[in-house]
N, C-alpha and C positions, 0 to 999 in steps of 0.2 A: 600518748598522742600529744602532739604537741599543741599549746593553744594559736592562737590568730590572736593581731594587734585589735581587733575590733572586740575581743573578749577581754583584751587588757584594757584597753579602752573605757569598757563598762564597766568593769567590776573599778575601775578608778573612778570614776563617774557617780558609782554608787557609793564612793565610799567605804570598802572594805579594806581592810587593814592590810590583808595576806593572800596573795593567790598561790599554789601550789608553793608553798612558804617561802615566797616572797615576800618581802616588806616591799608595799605599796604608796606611793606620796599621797598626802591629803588632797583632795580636788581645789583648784582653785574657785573662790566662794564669789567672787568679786568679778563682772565684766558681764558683754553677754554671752548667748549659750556659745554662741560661737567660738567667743573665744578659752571659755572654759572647757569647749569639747576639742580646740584643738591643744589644749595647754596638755590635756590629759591624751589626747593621743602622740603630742611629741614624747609624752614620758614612756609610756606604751610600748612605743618603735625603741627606745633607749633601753628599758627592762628587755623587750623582744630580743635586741642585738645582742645584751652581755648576756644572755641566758638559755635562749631556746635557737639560736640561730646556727647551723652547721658550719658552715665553714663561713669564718670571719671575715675573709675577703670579701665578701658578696654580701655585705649589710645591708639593709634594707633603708633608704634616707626617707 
């Protein structure tokens, strides 16, 4: 099954290293939540796109 950007989202959020062995970025530590939740969903949608995404045309912006 594949995951959802909203589970990328949190497990970056929370800080975990590896999701289904991916290497994940460190959370941005510094702003408000705002923009540390959207810093970590831009990367999300980026990990989603090169990895879990069917056909590449149709990326997810």
């Amino acid at each position: 099954m594949k995951p959802t950007i909203e589970q990328l989202t949190s497990a970056i959020l929370s800080n975990k290293e590896f999701f289904q062995n991916i290497k994940l970025p460190v959370p941005q530590k510094y702003g408000t939540f705002y923009q540390c939740r959207s810093y970590a969903k831009f990367c999300a949608t980026r990990i989603f796109n090169e990895n879990f995404k069917d056909n590449k045309s149709e990326e997810v912006h």
